[in-house]
C-alpha positions as CSV (number, residue, x, y, z in Angstrom):
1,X,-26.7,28.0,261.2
2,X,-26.4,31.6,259.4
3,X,-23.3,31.6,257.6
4,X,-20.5,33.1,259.6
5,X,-20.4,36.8,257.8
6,X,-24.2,37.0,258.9
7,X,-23.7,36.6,262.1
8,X,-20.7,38.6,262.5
9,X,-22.4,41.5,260.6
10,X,-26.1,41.2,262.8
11,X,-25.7,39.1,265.9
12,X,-23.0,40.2,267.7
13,X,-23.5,43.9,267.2
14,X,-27.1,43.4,268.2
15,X,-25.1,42.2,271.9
16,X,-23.5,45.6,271.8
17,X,-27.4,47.4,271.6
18,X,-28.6,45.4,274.2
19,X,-25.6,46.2,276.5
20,X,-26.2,49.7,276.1
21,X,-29.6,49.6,275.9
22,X,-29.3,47.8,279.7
23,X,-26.8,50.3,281.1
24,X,-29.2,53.2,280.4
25,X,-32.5,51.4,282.0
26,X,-30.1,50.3,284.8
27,X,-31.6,52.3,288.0
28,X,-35.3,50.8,286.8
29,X,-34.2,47.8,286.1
30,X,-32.5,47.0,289.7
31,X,-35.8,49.1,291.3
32,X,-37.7,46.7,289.7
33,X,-35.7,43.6,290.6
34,X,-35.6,44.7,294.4
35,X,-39.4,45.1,294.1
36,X,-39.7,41.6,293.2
37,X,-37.4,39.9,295.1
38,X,-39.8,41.2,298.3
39,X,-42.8,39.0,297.3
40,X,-40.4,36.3,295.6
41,X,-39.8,33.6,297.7
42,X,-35.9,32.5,297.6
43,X,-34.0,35.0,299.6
44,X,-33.4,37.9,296.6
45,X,-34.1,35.7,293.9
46,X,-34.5,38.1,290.9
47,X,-31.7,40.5,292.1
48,X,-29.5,37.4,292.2
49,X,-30.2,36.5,288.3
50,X,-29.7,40.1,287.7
51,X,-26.3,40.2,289.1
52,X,-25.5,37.2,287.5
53,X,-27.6,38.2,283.5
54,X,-25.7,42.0,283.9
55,X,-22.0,40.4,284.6
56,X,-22.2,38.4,281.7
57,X,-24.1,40.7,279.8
58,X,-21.1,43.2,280.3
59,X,-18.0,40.7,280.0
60,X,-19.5,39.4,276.6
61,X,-19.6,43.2,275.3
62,X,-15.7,43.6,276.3
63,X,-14.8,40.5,275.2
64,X,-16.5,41.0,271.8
65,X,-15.0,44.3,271.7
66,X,-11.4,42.6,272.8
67,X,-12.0,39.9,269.9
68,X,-12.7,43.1,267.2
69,X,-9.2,44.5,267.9
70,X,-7.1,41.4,268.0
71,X,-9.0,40.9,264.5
72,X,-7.8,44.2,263.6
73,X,-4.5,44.3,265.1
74,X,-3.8,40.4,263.2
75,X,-3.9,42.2,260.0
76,X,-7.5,41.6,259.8
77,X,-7.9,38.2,260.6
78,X,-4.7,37.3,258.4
79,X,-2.2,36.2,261.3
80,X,-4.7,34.6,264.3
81,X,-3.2,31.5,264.2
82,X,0.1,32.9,265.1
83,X,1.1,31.5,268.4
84,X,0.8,35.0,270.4
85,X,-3.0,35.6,268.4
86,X,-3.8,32.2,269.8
87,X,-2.1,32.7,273.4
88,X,-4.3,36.4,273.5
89,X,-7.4,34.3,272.9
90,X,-6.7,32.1,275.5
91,X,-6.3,34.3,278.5
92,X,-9.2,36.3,277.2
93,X,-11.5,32.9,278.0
94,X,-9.6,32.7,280.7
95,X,-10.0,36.8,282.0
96,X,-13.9,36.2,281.5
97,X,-14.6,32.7,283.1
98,X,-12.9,33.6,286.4
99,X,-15.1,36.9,286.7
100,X,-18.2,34.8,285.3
101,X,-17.8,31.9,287.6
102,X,-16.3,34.2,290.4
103,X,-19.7,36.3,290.0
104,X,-22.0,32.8,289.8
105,X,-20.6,30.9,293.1
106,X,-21.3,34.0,295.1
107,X,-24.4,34.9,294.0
108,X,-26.2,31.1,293.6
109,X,-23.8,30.5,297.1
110,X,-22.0,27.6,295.3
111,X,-19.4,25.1,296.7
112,X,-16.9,22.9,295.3
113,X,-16.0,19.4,296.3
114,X,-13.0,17.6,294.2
115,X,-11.4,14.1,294.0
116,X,-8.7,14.0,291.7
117,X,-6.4,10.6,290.9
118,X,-3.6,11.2,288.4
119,X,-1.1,9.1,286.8
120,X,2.6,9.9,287.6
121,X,3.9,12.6,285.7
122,X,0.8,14.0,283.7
123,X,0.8,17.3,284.8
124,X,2.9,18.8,281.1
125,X,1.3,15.8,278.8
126,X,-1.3,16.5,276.5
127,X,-4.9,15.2,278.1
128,X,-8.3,13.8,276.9
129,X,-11.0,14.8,279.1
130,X,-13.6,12.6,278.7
131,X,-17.1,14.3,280.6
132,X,-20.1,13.7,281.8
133,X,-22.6,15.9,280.0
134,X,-24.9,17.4,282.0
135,X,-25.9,21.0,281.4
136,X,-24.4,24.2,280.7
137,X,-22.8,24.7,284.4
138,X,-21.3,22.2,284.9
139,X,-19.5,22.6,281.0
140,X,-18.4,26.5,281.9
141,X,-17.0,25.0,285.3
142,X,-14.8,22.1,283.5
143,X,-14.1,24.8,281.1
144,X,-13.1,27.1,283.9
145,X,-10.9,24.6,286.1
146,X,-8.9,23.8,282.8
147,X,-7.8,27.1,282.0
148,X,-7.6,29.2,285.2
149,X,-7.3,26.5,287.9
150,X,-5.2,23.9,285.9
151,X,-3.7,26.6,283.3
152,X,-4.2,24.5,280.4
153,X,-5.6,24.7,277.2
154,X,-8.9,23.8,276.3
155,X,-9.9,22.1,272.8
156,X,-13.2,21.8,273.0
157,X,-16.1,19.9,271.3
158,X,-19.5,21.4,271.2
159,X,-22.5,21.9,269.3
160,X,-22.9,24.0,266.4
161,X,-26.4,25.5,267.8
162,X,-23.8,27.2,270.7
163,X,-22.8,29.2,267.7
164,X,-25.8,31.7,268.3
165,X,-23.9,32.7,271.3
166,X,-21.8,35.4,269.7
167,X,-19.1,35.3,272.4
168,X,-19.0,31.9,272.0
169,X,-19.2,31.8,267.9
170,X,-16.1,34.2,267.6
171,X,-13.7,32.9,270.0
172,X,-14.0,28.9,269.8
173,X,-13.8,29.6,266.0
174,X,-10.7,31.4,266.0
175,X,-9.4,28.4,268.6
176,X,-8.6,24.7,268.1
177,X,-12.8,23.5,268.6
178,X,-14.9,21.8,266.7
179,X,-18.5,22.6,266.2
180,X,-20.2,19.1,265.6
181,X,-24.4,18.8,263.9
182,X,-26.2,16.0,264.6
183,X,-27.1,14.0,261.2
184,X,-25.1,10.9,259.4
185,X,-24.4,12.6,256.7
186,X,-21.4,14.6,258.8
187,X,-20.6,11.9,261.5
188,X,-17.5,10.6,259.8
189,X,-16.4,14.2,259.2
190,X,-17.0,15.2,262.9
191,X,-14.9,12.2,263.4
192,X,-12.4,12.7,261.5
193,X,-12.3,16.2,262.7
194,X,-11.9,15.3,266.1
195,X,-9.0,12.9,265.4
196,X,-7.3,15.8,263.8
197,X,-7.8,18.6,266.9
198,X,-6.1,15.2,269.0
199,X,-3.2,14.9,266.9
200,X,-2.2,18.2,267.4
201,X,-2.3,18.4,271.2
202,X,0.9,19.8,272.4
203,X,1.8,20.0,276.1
204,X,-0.7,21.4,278.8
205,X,-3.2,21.1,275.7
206,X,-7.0,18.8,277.0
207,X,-9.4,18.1,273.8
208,X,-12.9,17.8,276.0
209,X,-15.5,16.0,274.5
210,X,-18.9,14.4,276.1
211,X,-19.1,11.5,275.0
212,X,-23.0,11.1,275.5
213,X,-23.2,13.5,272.3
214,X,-25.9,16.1,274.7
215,X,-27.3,16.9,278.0
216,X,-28.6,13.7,280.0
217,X,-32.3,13.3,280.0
218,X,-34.1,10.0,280.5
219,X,-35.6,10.4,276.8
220,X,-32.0,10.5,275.5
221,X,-30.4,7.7,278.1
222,X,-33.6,5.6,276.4
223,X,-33.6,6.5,273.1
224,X,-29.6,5.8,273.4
225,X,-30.6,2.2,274.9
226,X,-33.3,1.6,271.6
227,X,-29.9,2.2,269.2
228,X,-27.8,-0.5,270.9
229,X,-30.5,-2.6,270.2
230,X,-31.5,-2.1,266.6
231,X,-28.1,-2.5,266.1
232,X,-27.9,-5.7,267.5
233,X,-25.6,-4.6,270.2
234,X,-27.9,-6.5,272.9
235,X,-25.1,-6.6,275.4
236,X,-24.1,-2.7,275.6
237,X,-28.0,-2.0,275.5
238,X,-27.9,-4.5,279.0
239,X,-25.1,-2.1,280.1
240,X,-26.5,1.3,279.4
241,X,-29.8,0.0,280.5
242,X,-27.5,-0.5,284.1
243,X,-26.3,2.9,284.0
244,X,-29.5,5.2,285.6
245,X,-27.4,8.3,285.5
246,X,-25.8,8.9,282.2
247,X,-26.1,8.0,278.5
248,X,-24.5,5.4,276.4
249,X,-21.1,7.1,275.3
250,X,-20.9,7.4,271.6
251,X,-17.2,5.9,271.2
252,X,-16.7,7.2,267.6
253,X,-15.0,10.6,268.4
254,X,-13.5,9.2,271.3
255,X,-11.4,6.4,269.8
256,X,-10.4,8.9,266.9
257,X,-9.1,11.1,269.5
258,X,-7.4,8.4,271.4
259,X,-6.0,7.1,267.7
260,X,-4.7,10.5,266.9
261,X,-3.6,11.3,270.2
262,X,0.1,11.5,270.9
263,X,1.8,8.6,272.7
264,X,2.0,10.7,276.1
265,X,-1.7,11.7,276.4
266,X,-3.5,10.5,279.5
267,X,-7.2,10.4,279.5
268,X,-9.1,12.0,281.6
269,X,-12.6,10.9,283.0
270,X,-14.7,13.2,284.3
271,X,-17.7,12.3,287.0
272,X,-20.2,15.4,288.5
273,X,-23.1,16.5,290.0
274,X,-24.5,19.6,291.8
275,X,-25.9,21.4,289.0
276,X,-27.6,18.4,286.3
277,X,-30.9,19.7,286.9
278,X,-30.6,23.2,286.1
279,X,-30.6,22.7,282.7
280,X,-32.9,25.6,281.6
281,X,-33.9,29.2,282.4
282,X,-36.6,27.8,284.4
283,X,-34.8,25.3,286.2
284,X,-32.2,28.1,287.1
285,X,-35.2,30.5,288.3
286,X,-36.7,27.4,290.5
287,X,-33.1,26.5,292.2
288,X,-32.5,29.7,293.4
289,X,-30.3,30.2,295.2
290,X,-28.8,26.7,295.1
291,X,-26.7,26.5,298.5
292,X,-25.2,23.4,297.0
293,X,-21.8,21.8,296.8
294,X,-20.4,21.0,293.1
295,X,-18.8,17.6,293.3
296,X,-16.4,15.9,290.7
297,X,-14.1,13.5,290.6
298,X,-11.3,13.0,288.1
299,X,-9.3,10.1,287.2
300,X,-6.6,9.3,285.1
301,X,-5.3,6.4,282.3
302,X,-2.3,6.9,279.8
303,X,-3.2,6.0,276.6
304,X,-0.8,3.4,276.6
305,X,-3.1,1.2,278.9
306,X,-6.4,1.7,276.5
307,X,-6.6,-1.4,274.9
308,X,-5.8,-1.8,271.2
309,X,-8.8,-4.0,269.5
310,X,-11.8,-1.9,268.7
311,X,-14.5,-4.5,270.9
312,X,-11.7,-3.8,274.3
313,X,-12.2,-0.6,273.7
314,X,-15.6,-0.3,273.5
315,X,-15.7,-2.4,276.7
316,X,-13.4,0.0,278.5
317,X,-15.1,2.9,277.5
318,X,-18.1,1.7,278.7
319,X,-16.9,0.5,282.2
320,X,-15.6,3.6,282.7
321,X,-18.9,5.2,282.1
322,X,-20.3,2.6,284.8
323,X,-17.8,3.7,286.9
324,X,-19.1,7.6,286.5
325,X,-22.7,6.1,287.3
326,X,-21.7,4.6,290.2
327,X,-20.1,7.6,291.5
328,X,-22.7,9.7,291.1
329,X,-24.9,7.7,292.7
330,X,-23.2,7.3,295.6
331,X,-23.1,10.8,296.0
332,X,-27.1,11.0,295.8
333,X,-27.0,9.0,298.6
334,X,-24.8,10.8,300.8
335,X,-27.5,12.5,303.4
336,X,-24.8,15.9,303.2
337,X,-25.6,16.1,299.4
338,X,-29.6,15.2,299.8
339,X,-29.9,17.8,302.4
340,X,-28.0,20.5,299.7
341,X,-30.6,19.5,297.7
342,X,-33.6,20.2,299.8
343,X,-32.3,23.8,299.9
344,X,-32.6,24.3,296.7
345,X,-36.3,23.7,296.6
């Protein structure tokens, strides 16, 4: 990545040309989108992805703008981690993914289905949210539902390539996040790092990681597989080779977090699907518009029920991920979610 100054100085400025840049071609833009969308099948297609590009398009210019004068107004960066710098940060996430997701479910016609199973009296303590990783949706929608619909705050960690997204770069930076690099060479410190954003979860605080370390693909699910073997680890390779839908969790940051974590913490598994194979721009374009339901389902265990030895833990960790598969496909099977599916195409 650039160094931080570089991107402050070029990147996110460059956001601010575009924007306007986009707001003076605006009346050929959308006379060119409604041209389009009459000989492109998918009922409006391009003006859809129009709506959705020029929303957040115009939220990440305010919110840039937004993060310029709390920078300002904090003595120029000297007091954000003040407790009302940090509270202002959250509830600008907050202001932007309810219009952003607001914008999305009525313009890709998007519904939600939830299951949710919590532990008896985890609604103030401190959680672990442990999710499935598959694609950028479905990570702004978790994202979303812990800070607007559950009014918590999010700890989040991500990789360092997101930091190209300016919006992105500026805010998570100023937050509790970690920005993680693939490599050996900085595991331990990513592990370390994430043990430390755990220990200081306070109430209605979640630290979200993925587990699988990046977006579910077969080559990665594989590739994931071939590890557990050259390490000798013959019996987890059986297990993730079980497991059709997801990858072989990585437990490294997760039992540093559960280590760290204070003794009140539940964790938090997350299960989804609805939006895994829109993972790119083309994907996106092809799925238009989606007419799906977004299912999850969320269960709870307090940390005091993890087991303590590092091979239980591994074990659990891994049966809960079995447990994700198995949900999600039983939910492929379901002819309501197949036929969602077909309306996509």
């Amino acid at each position: 990545m650039p160094p931080r100054w570089l991107r402050r100085l070029l990147i996110a400025p460059l956001i601010l040309v575009i924007c306007v840049a986009v707001l003076v071609s605006m009346p050929l833009i959308l006379v060119a989108a409604a041209a389009a969308s009459l000989w492109v099948p998918g009922r409006w297609r391009p003006l859809r992805l129009l709506l959705v590009g020029i929303v957040y398009l115009a939220l990440e210019t305010v919110a840039l703008i937004a993060l310029f004068l709390l920078w300002v107004f904090s003595g120029f960066g000297l007091w954000l981690d003040r407790p009302c710098f940090v509270e202002a940060h959250y509830r600008l996430l907050k202001w932007v993914l309810r219009l952003l997701i607001g914008t999305a479910r009525r313009a890709f016609n998007l519904r939600s289905e939830s299951e949710i199973e919590t532990v008896q009296g985890s609604g103030e303590a401190p959680r672990l949210v442990l999710c499935r990783h598959a694609g950028p949706g479905d990570s702004f929608l978790l994202i979303h539902g812990l800070l607007v619909d559950e009014d918590r705050r999010p700890r989040i960690v991500l990789k360092e390539t997101l930091q190209w997204e300016p919006m992105i770069d500026v805010v998570l930076n100023r937050l509790p996040s970690q920005f993680v690099s693939p490599g050996g060479n900085s595991r331990q410190r990513t592990i370390d790092s994430i043990g430390e954003l755990a220990a200081g979860l306070g109430q209605r605080d979640a630290l979200v990681i993925f587990p699988e370390g990046g977006n579910y693909t077969d080559r990665r699910r594989l590739r994931s597989i071939s590890k557990l073997e050259e390490r000798g680890e013959r019996d987890l390779a059986e297990r993730a080779r079980a497991m059709r839908n997801v990858i072989a969790p990585r437990p490294g940051g997760t039992l540093a977090a559960i280590d760290s974590a204070p003794d009140d913490t539940v964790v938090a598994f997350v299960a989804h699907t609805g939006l895994e194979d829109l993972s790119t721009a083309v994907d996106l374009w092809r799925g238009l518009p989606m007419d799906a339901a977004v299912c999850t389902s969320l269960w709870e265990v307090p940390v005091s029920e993890v087991p303590t030895d590092y091979d239980g833990r591994v074990d659990w960790l891994f049966s809960q991920f079995a447990r994700i598969d198995g949900w999600i496909e039983a939910r492929r099977d379901r002819p309501e979610v197949r036929s969602d599916q077909a309306a996509t195409t």
